[in-house]
N, C-alpha and C positions, 0 to 999 in steps of 0.2 A: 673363549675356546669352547668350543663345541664339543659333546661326545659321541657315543652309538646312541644312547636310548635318547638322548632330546633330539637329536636327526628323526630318529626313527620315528618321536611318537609326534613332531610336528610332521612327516609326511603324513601318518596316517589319518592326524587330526586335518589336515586341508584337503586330502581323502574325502574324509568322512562329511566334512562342508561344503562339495563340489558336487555329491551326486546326490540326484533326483529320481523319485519312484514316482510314476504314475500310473494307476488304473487306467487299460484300455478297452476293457469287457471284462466279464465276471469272473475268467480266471488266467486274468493276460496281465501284467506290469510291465512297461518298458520301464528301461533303467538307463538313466543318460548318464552318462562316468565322464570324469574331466580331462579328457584324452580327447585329441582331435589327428584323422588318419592324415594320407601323406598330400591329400589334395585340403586338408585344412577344413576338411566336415566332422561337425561332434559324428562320435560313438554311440551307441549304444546296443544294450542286451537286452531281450525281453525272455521274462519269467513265466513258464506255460504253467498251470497247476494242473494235475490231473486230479481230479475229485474221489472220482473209483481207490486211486492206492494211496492218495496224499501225496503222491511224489512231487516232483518240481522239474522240469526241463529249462537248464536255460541255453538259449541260441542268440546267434548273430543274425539270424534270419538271412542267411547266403553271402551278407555284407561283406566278410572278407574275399573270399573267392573271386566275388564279384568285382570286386574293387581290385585284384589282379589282374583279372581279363579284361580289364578297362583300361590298363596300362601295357597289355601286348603280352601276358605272362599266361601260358595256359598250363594248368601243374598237367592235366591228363593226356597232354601230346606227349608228355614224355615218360615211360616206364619210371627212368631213374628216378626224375623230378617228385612223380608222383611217389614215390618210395621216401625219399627226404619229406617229404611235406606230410605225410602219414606216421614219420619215424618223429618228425617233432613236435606233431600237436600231443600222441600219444603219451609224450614224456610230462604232459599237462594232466592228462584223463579226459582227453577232449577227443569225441570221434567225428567224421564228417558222414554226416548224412542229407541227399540229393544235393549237396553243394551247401550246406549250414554246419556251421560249427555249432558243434552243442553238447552237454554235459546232464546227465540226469542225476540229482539228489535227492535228499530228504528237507525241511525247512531246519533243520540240526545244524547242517551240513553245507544249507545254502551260503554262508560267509567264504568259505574257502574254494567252495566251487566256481562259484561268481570271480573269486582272485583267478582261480587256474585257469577258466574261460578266458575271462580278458587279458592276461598273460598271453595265452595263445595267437589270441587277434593280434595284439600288440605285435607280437613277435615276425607274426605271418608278414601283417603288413609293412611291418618295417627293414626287413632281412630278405622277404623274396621278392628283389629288385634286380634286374640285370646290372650287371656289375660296371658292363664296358660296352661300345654301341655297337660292335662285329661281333660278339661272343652271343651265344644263348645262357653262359653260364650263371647263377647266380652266386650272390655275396657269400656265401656263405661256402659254396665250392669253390670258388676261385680263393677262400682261406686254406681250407682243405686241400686244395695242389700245392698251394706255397708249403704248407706242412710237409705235404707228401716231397715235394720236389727236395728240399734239404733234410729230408730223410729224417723231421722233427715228428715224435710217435704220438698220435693224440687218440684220445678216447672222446666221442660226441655224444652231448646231451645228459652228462650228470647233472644229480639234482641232492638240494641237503634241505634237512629239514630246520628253517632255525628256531630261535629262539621265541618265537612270534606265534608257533606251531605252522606258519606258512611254508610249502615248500618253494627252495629258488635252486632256479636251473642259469647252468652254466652250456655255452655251445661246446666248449672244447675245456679238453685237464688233458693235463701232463704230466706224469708222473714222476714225483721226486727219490731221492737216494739218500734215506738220512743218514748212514755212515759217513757221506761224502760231503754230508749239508746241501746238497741238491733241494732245493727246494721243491713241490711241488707247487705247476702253475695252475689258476684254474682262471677261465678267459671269457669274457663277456664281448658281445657285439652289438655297437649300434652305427645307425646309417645318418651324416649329416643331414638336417633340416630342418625346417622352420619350427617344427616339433620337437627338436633334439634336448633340448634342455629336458623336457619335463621325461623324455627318456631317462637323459643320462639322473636325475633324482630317482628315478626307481631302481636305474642299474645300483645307485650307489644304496641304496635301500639294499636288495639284495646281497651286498656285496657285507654290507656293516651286520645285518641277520645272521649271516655266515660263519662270520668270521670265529665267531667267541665256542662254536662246534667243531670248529676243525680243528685234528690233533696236529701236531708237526707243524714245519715251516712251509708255512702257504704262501706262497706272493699272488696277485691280482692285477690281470691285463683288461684292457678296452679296446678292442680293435676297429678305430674309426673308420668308417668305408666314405674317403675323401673325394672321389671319383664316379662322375655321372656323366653316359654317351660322351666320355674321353676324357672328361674336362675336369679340370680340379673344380672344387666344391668347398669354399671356405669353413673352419670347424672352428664354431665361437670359443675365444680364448677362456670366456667364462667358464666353458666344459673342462677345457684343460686343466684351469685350476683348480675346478671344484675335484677332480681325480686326484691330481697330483696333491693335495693338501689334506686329503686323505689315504695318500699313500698304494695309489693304485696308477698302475703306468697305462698310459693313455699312447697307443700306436695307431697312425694316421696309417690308410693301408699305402698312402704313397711313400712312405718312410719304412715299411714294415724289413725293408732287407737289416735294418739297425737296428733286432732283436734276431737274428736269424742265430748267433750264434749264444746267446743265454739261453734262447731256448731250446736250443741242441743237446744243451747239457745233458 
């Protein structure tokens, strides 16, 4: 039987054995992480040093953006679009500048920045996908109407700090009513694919960090986005179980009307 902290500290340790730093001029380090995006190309960050203040910049070098607009998704055609995709790198400490994700720190500071960076790519990459093949919407609005439409009240983009001193963000919480034992819900998203697994180990990474900080009755959702240009999208059983055996409810968005009313509560 498994815990929190042997989960924890084997992701961190295959982490820690996955990535690669190398010198590309005198004060550049790319950094390959062992994540690969949604067309199945490693990742990577590069480390800028500034010399003058010691500081450290690190970027995607345009990579996510780019890799958007490579799949028909442009955030700046659309006000809203561009608003959601500012409102959630920011919940990182990540800002975009000329089309680069990027974070500037000290080499203190480098550990966590480097997390909240690639967090953000992660995130981008994986979530701002059109949901359905007639809609502009993305995954993550088309969550945000089914909320709205059943009049379910959510707050977007909280974040806790856990035990790891890392911060982990949630898309959506819902607020509980402890008189009533209403639980509060707090809701993770991931999008099926050939990548998904080593998502859903860091959702449940996030999720095990979390937990032991949160006061009160917290339940924990996954909202699978099962549907791509119309089509169902098979979601490996192995994901289901790795949730559900750790006690976290795993909704396929084509199943999602069978929590509409828990989480109405």
């Amino acid at each position: 039987m498994i815990n929190a902290e042997e989960l924890s500290k084997n992701y961190l340790d295959w982490c820690s054995k996955n990535i690669n730093f190398t010198d590309i001029s005198t004060n550049i380090v790319k950094i390959d992480v062992p994540f690969l995006d949604s067309f199945n190309d490693e990742i990577a960050i590069y480390a800028v040093n500034d010399p003058h203040t010691g500081s450290i910049t690190l970027t995607d070098d345009g990579w996510t953006i780019n890799n958007l607009e490579s799949r028909g998704v442009y955030l700046k055609h659309s006000k809203k679009r561009q608003q959601l995709f500012q409102r959630q790198i920011s919940n990182y400490g990540v800002v975009e500048n000329d089309d680069a994700l990027q974070i500037t720190t000290t080499p203190d500071n480098f550990p966590i920045s480097k997390h909240r960076l690639l967090q953000a790519m992660l995130f981008v990459d994986n979530m701002f996908m059109l949901a359905t093949k007639n809609t502009t919407n993305l995954f993550l609005e088309d969550l945000q109407n089914f909320f709205n439409e059943h009049k379910i009240r959510t707050t977007q983009g909280v974040s806790f700090v856990g035990n790891s001193g890392l911060t982990h963000k949630f898309e959506f919480s819902i607020s509980g009513f402890s008189p009533e034992r209403i639980p509060t819900r707090l809701i993770k998203t991931l999008t099926a694919s050939s990548n998904s697994q080593v998502f859903a180990q860091s959702i449940l990474t996030d999720i095990t960090q979390t937990r032991p900080v949160q006061n009160g009755l917290t339940e924990y959702y996954v909202f699978i986005n099962d549907v791509r240009d119309d089509r169902p999208v098979k979601v490996s059983p192995q994901i289901i179980s790795l949730f559900e055996q750790n006690d976290i409810k795993a909704v396929k968005y084509s199943d999602r009307d069978s929590v509409v009313e828990e989480l109405a509560r």
